[in-house]
VOBA-1610 file (N, C-alpha, C; in pm, whole numbers, padded with zeros to 5 digits, always signed):
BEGIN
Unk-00325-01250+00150Unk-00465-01215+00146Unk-00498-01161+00006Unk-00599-01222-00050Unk-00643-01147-00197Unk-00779-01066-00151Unk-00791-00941-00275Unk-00912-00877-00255Unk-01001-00938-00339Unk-01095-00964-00369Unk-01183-00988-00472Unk-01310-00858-00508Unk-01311-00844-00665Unk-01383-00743-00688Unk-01551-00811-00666Unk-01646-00722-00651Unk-01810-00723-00609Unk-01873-00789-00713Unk-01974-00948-00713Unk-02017-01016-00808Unk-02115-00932-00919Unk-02182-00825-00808Unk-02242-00728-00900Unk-02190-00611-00858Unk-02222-00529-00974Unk-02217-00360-01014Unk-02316-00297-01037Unk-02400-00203-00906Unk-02493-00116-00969Unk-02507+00008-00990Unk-02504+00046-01108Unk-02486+00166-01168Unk-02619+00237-01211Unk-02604+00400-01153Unk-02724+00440-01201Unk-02715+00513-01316Unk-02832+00535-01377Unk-02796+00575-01540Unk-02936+00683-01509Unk-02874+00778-01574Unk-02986+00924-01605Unk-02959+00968-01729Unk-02879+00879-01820Unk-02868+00949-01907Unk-02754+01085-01963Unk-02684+01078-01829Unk-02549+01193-01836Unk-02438+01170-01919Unk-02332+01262-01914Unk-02247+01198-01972Unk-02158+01118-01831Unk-02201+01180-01718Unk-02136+01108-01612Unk-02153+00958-01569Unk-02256+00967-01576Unk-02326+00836-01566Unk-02297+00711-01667Unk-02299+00767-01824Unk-02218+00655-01880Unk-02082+00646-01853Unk-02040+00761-01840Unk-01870+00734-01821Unk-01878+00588-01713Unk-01946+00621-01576Unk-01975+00533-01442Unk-01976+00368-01552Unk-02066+00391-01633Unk-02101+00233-01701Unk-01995+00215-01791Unk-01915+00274-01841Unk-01821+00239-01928Unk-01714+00203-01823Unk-01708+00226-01693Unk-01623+00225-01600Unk-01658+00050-01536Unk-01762+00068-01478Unk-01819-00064-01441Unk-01795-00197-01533Unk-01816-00192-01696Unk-01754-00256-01736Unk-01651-00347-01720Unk-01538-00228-01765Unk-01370-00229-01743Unk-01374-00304-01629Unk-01411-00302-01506Unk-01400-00371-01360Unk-01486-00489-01366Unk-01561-00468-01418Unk-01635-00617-01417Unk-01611-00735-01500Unk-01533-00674-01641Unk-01466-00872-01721Unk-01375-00899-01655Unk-01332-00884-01560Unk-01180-00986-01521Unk-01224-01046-01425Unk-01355-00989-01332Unk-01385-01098-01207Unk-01527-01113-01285Unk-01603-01128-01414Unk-01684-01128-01449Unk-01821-01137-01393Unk-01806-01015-01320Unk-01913-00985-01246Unk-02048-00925-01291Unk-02153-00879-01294Unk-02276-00889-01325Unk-02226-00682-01308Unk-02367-00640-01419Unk-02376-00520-01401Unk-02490-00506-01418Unk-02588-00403-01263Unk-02695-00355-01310Unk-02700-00196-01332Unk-02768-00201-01420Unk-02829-00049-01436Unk-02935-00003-01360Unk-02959+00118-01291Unk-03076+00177-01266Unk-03095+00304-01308Unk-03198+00315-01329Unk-03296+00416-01375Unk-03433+00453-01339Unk-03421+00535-01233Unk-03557+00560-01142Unk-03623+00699-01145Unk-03763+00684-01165Unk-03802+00845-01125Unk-03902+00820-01055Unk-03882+00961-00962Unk-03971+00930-00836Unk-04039+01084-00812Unk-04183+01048-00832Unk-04280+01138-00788Unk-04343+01145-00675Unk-04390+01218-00621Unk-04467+01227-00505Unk-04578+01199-00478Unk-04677+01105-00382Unk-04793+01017-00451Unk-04931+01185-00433Unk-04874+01265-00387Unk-04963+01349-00372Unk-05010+01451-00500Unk-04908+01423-00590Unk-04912+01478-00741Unk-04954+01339-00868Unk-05091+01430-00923Unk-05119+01317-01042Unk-05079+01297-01162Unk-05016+01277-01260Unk-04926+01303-01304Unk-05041+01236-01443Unk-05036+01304-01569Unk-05065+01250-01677Unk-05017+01161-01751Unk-05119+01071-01821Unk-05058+00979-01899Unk-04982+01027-02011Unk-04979+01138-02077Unk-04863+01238-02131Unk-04770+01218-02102Unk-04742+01292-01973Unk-04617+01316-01902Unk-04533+01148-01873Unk-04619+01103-01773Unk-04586+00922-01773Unk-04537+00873-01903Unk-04597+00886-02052Unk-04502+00851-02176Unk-04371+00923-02214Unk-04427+01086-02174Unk-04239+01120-02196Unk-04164+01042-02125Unk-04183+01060-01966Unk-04091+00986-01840Unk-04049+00806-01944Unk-04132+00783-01953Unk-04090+00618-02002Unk-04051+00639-02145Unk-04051+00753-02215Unk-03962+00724-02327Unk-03836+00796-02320Unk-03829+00848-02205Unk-03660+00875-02154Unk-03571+00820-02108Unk-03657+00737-02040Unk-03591+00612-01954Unk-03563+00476-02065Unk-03627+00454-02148Unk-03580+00398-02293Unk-03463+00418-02336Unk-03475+00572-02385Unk-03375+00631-02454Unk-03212+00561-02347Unk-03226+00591-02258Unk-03130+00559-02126Unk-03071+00478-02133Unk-03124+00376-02170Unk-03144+00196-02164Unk-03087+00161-02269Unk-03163+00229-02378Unk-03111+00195-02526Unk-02925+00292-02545Unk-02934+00375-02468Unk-02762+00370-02440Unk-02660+00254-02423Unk-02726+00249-02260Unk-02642+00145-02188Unk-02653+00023-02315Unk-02718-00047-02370Unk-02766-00147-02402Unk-02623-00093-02548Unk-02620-00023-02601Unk-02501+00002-02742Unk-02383+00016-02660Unk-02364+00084-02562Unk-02212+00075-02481Unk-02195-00080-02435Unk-02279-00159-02366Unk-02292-00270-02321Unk-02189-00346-02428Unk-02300-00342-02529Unk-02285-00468-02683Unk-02127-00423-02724Unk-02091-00284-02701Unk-01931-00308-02743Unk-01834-00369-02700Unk-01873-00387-02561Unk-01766-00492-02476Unk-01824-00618-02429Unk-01916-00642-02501Unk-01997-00805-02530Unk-02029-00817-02387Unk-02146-00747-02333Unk-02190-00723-02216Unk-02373-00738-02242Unk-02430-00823-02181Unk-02534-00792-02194Unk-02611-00694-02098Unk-02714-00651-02146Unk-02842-00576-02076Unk-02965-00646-02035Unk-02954-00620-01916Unk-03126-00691-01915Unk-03233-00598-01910Unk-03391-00576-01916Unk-03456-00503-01906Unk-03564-00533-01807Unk-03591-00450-01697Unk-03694-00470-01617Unk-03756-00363-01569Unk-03917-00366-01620Unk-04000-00284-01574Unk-04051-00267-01414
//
């Protein structure tokens, strides 16, 4: 009986150092059965709070910043990133 590793990997990213470690990890496991890796990155408000278009640009230029991590760890082990809003 063989095991086979998962076609995808989804990894969530906040930006930690835990979290990349997780993606630098996912990697490593994913070129030998060259399996797919996603990233997530979610923030979740409550629809009962209105939230400024301020605040909404920090939130999305953190979640950038995040991205634009994964996306330089990615490129070292010739991994691409995809991006979806």
């Amino acid at each position: 009986m063989t095991s086979k590793i998962s076609q995808k990997i989804l990894v969530p990213l906040d930006g930690s150092k835990n979290s990349l470690r997780g993606l630098n990890m996912a990697l490593v496991l994913a070129k030998p059965a060259e399996s797919s890796i996603i990233g997530l990155n979610v923030f979740s408000c409550p629809s009962v709070f209105r939230i400024s278009s301020e605040i909404k640009n920090k939130i999305k230029k953190k979640s950038n910043n995040i991205v634009q991590q994964a996306e330089a760890i990615s490129k070292k082990s010739k991994r691409a990133v995809y991006r979806h809003y």
